[in-house]
Legacy VTK file of the C-alpha trace (Angstrom):
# vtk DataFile Version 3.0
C-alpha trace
ASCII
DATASET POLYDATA
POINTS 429 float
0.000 0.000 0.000
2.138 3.017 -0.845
0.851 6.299 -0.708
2.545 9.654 -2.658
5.369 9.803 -0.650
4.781 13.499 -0.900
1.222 13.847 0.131
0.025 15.796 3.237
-3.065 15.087 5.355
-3.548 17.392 8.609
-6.186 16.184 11.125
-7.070 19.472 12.905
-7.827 19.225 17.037
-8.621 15.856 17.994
-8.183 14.076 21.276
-5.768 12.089 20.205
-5.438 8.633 22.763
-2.866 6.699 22.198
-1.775 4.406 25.371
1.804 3.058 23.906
2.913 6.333 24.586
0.809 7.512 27.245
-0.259 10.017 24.842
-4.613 12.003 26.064
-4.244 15.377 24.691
-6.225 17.459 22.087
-3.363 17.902 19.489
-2.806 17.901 15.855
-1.349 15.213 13.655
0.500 15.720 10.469
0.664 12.972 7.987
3.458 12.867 5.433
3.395 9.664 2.648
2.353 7.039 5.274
4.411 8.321 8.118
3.088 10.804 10.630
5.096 13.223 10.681
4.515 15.750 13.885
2.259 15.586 16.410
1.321 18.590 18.292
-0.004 21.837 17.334
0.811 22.162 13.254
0.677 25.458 11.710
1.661 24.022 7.609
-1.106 24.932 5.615
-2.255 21.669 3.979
-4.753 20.969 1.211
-6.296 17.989 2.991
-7.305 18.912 6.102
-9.928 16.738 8.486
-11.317 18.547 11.372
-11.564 16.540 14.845
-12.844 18.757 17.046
-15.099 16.313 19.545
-13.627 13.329 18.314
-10.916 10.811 19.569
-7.917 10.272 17.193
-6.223 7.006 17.931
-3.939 4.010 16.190
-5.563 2.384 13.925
-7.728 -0.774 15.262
-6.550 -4.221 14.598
-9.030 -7.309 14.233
-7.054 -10.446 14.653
-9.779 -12.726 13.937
-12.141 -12.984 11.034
-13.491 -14.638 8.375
-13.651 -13.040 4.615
-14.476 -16.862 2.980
-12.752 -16.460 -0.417
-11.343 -18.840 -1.849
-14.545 -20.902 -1.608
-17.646 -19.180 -0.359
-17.385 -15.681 -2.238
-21.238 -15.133 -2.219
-21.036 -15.060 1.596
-17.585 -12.703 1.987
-14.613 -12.130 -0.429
-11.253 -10.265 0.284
-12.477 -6.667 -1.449
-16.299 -6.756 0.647
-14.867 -8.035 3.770
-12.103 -5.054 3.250
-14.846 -2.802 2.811
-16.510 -3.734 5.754
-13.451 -3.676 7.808
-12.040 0.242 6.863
-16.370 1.099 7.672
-15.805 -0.736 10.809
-12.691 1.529 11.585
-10.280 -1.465 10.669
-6.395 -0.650 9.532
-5.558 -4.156 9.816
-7.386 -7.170 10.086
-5.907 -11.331 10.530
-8.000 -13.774 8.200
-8.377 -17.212 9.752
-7.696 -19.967 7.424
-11.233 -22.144 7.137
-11.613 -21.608 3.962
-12.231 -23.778 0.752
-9.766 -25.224 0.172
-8.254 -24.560 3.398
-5.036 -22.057 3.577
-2.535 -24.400 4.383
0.071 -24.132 2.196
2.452 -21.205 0.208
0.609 -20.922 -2.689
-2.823 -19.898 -0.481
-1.399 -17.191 1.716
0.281 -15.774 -1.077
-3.201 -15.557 -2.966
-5.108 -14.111 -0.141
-1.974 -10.921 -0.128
-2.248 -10.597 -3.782
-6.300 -10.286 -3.047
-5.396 -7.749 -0.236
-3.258 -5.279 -2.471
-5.559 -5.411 -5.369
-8.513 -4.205 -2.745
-6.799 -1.733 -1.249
-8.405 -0.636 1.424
-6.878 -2.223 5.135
-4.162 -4.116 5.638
-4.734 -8.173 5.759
-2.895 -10.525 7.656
-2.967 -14.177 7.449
-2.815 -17.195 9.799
-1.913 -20.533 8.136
-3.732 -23.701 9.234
-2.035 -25.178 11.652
-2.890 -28.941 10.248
-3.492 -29.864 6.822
-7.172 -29.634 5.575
-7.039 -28.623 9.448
-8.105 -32.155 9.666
-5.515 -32.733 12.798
-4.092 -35.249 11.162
-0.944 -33.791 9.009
1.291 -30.652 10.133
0.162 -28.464 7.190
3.465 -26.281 5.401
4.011 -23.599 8.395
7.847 -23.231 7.422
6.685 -22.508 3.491
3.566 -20.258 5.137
5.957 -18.335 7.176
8.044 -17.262 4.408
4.934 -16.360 2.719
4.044 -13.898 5.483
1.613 -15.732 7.815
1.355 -14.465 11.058
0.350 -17.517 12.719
-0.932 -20.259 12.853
-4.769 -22.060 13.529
-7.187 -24.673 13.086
-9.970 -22.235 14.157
-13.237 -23.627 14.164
-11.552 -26.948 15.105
-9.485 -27.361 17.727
-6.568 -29.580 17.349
-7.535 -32.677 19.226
-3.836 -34.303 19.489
-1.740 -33.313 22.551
0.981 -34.929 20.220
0.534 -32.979 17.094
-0.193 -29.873 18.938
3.596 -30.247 20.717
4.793 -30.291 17.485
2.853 -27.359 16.437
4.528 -25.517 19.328
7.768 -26.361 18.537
7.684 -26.110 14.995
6.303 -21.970 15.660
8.744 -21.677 18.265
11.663 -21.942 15.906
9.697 -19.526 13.522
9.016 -17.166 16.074
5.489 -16.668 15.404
2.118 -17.653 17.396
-0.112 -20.465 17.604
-3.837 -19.459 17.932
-6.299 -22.398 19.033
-9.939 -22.882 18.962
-10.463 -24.369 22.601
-13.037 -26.942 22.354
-12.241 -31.179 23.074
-14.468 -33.223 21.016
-15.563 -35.501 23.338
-16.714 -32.865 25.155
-18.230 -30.346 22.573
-18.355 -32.574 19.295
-22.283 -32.368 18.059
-23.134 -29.310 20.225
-24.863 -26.540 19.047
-25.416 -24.054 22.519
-24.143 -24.241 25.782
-24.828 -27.008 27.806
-26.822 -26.276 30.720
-30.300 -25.459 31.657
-31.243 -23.400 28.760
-29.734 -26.271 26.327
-32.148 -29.063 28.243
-35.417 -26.677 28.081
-34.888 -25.990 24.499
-33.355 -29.707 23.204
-30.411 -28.828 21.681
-27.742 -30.383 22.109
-25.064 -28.640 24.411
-21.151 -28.008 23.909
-20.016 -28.611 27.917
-17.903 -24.936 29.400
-15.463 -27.862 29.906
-14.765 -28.204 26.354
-13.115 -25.629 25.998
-11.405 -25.241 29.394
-9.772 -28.585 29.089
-8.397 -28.265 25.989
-7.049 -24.820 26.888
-5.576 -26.426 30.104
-3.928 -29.193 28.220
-2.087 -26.549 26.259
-1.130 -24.362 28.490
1.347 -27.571 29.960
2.557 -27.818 26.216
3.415 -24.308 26.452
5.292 -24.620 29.476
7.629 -27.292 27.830
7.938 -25.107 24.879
8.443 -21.693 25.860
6.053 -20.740 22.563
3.923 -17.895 21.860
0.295 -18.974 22.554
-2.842 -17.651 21.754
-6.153 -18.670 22.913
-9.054 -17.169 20.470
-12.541 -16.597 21.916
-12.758 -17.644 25.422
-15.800 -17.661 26.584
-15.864 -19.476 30.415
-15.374 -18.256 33.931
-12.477 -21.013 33.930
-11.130 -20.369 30.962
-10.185 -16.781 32.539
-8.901 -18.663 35.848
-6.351 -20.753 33.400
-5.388 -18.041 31.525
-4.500 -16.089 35.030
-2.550 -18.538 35.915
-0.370 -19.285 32.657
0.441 -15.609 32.735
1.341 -15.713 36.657
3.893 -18.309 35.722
4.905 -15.996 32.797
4.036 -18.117 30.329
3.736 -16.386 26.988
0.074 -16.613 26.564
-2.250 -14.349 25.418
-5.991 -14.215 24.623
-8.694 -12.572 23.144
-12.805 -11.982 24.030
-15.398 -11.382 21.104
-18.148 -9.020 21.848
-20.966 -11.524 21.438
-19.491 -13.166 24.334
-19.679 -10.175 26.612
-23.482 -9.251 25.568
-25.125 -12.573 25.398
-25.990 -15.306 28.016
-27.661 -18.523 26.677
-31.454 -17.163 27.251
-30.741 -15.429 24.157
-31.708 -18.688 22.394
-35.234 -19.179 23.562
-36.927 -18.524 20.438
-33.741 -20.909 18.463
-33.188 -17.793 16.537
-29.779 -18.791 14.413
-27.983 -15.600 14.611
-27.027 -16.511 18.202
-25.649 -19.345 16.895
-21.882 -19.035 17.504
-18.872 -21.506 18.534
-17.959 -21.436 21.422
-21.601 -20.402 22.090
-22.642 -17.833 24.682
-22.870 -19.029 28.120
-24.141 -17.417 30.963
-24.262 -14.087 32.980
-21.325 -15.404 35.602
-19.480 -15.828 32.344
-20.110 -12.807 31.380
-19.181 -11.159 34.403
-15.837 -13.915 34.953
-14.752 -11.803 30.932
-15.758 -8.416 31.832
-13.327 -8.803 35.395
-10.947 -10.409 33.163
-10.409 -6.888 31.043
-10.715 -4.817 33.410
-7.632 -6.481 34.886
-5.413 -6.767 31.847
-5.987 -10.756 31.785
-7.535 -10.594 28.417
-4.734 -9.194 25.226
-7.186 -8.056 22.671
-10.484 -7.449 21.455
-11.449 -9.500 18.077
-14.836 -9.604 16.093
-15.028 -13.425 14.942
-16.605 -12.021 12.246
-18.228 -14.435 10.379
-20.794 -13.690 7.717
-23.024 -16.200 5.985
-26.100 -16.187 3.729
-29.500 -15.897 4.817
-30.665 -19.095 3.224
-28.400 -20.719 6.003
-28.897 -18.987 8.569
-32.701 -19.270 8.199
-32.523 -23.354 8.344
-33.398 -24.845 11.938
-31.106 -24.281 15.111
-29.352 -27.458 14.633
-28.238 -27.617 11.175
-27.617 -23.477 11.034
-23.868 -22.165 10.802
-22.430 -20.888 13.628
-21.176 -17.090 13.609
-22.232 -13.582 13.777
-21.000 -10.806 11.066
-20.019 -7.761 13.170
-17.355 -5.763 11.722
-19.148 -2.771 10.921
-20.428 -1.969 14.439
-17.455 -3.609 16.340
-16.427 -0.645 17.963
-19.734 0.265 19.173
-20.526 -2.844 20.802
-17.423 -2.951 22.779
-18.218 0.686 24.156
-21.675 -0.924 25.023
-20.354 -3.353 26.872
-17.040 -2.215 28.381
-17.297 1.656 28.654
-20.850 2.318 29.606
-20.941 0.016 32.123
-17.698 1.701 33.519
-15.988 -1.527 33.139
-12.989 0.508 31.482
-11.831 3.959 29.915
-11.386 4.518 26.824
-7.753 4.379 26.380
-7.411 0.906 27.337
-10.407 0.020 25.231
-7.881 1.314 22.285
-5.178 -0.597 23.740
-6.865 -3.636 23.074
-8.019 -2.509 19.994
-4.869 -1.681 18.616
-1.033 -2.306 20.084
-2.808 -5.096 22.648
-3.982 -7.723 18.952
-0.286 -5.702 16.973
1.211 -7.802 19.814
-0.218 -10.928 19.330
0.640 -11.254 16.275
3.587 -9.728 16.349
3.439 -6.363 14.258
5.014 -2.919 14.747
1.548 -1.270 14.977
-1.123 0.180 17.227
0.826 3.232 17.828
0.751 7.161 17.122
4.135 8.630 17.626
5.707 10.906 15.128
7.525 8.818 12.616
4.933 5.710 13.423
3.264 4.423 10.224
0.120 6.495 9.767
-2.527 3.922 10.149
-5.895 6.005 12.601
-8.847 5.347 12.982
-11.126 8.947 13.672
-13.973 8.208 15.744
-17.392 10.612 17.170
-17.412 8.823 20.575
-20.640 10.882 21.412
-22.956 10.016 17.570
-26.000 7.625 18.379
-27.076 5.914 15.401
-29.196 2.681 14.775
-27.753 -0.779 13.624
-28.873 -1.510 10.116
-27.466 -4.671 8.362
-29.310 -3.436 5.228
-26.241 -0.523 5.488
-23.299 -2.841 6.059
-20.515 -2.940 3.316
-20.233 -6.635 4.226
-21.962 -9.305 1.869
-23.667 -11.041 5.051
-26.353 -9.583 7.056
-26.444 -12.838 10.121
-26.130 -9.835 12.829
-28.244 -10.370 16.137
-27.812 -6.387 16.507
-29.773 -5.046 14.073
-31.866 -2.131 15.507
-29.749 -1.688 18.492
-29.434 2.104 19.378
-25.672 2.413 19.768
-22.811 5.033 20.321
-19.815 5.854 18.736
-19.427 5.986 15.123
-16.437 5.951 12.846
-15.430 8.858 10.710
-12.714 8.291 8.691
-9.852 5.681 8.994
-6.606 5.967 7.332
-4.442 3.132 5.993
-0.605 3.978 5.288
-1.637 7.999 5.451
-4.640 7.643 3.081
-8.200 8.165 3.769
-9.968 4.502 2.775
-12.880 5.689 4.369
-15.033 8.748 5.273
-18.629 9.192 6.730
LINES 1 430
429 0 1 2 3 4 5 6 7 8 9 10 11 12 13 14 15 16 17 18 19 20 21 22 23 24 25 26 27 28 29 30 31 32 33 34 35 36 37 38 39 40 41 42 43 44 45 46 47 48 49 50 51 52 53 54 55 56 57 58 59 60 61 62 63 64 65 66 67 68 69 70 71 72 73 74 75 76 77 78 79 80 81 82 83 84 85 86 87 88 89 90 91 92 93 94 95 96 97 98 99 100 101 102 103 104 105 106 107 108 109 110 111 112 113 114 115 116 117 118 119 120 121 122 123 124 125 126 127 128 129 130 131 132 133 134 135 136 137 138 139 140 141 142 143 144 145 146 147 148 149 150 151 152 153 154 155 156 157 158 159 160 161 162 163 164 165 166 167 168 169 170 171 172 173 174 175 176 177 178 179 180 181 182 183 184 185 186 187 188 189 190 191 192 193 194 195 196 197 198 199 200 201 202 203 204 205 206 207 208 209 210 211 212 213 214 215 216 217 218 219 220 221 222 223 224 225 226 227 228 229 230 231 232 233 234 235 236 237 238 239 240 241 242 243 244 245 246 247 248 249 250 251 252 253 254 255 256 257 258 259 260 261 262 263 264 265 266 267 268 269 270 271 272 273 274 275 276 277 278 279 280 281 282 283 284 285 286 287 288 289 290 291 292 293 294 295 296 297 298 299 300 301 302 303 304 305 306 307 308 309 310 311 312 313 314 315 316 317 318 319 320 321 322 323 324 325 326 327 328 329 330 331 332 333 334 335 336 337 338 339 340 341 342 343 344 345 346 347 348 349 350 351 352 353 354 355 356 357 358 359 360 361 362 363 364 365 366 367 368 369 370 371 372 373 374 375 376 377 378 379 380 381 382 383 384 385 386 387 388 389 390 391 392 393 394 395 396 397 398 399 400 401 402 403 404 405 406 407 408 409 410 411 412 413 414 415 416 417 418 419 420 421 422 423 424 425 426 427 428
């Protein structure tokens, strides 16, 4: 993505927020090419000029988790709408998970999905390999090949890798090239089948239920591979009371794991499902209010690294089949933001700069990326945001192909302005 090395953008009196450097002042920022180039108050006279005035300036926001389908399901997401979505949603950079068809598993695949990136040009894509060919579990999938392509990471994600044995040598293989695993916690024998959480809700309604211990066990088991390996480890998703307990613990020991929350997971408890309506259907579903509450502690005590959508669009025609045979997943780019201020900063659960933090340098450090920050000679990647505009959820608006969004008609706050990619404006209100 280069921009005119040459070309000025001034963004006039913002509250700029930027917790790397400790940074909650109304200033002015002065973009050069892609760079920003002073930050303070700027007298240069500029043709491009955007004024902030009652808005919050900050790094750009990083998703490290979604889905954008293509290869293989382009009439749900591809690359270019998914990109779309993302710079509406306030997006500079976003990781695509590999569960695609065919899977990204090899060179050739991560190499496509770049090529896809630069010809949309709008945010910045990062991919994750599968950590298992097919991510069938069975076969360690090309991660050396896939790292000299430029993946990030590495995941089965939306299938947990059921061998303690392969999963070792997952870990080790990463740890010699430095980069992270990222696992869908969920055992099979636990989960396999399940379409809700298993509890009370899951027995009134019949549906079969995927046990809170799915997930907790699995993330347990790999938390001992991690201490044998010393490797970066990243658990997408969690969704349990325990699975915040664990995670304390592996980071008391100083264990390099990390992990991430989804908003639908902070919003929703299991009575959501009463009426089997599919766009609650997600994996690892939504659980329960002492979940919820278990999450919410969790960031507001710096257990949990980063905030990710797990945004997962699919058509209509599947979503409207019957609870069990539905997909799971909720498309949520577009009003990520929003959502997270819902649940985190109304409530008081936290302030606004660390709600960046996770939003930005918290997922740059997950994966591993020199981002999420807004010091003068930092790449020029901001998202502009009216913290104050209401507006009204409408999937009819989003840029995203999908429309499976349980928030439609929700009156939210905080609405995106304009973000900037590499010091160009990709998207404006």
């Amino acid at each position: 993505m280069k921009n005119d090395p040459d070309n000025k953008l001034l963004i006039k009196s913002g509250r700029l927020i930027d917790p790397v450097n400790g940074i909650d002042k109304v200033a002015d920022v002065l973009v050069v090419g892609e760079t920003v180039a002073k930050i303070g108050l700027v007298n240069e006279e500029c043709e491009n000029v955007i004024d902030a005035a009652g808005k919050i300036v900050m790094p750009g926001m990083i998703d490290i988790h979604v889905h954008f389908r293509e290869p293989g399901n382009e009439e749900e997401e591809t690359i270019l709408s998914g990109s779309n979505a993302a710079v509406a949603g306030g997006f500079t950079s976003v990781v695509l998970m590999p569960n695609t068809n065919p899977t990204i598993d090899d060179q050739t695949s991560v190499e496509y999905a770049h090529r896809m990136a630069r010809q949309a040009r709008k945010t910045f894509i990062y991919v994750m390999g599968a950590i298992t060919k097919g991510r069938e579990g069975n076969q360690l999938a090309e991660m050396g090949l896939m790292a000299d392509a430029g993946a990030v990471g590495f995941t089965d994600d939306g299938a947990g890798v059921q061998s303690a044995s392969m999963m070792l040598i997952a870990l080790k293989y990463a740890g010699m090239l430095d980069t992270v695993v990222s696992q869908h916690c969920q055992d099979n024998s636990l989960g396999s089948g399940g379409v809700m959480n298993a509890g009370y809700n899951s027995s009134v309604l019949g549906l079969p239920g995927i046990d809170p211990l799915a997930e907790e066990m699995m993330l347990w088991r790999d938390v001992q591979l991690v201490k044998k390996t010393k490797t970066r480890y990243h658990a997408q998703h969690i969704s349990t009371a325990g699975s915040v307990k664990i995670i304390k613990e592996a980071k008391e020991m100083g264990l390099p794991v990390t992990c991430e929350v989804a908003p639908h997971h902070l919003l929703f408890t299991d009575d959501s499902i009463s009426d089997y309506d599919t766009n609650y259907k997600v994996n690892p579903p939504v659980r329960t209010a002492e979940d919820i509450d278990a999450l919410k502690q969790a960031v507001a005590d710096g257990i949990v690294d980063a905030l990710a959508t797990d945004h997962a669009p699919h058509l209509k025609s599947e979503k409207d089949l019957e609870f069990l045979s539905a997909p799971f997943g909720i498309a949520s780019l577009e009003c990520a933001l929003s959502l997270y201020i819902k649940a985190l900063i109304e409530p008081g659960v936290i302030g606004w700069s660390e709600l960046i933090r996770l939003m930005s340098a918290g997922p740059a450090g997950v994966i591993g990326v020199d981002k999420g920050r807004l010091n003068e000679g930092a790449m020029a990647d901001i998202t502009i945001v009216d913290p104050d505009a209401e507006y009204t959820i409408d999937v009819n608006s989003f840029k995203s192909k999908s429309t499976n969004c349980p928030y439609h008609g929700w009156k939210v706050k905080g609405k995106v302005q304009q973000t900037i990619v590499a010091g160009e404006i990709r998207y404006s209100v």
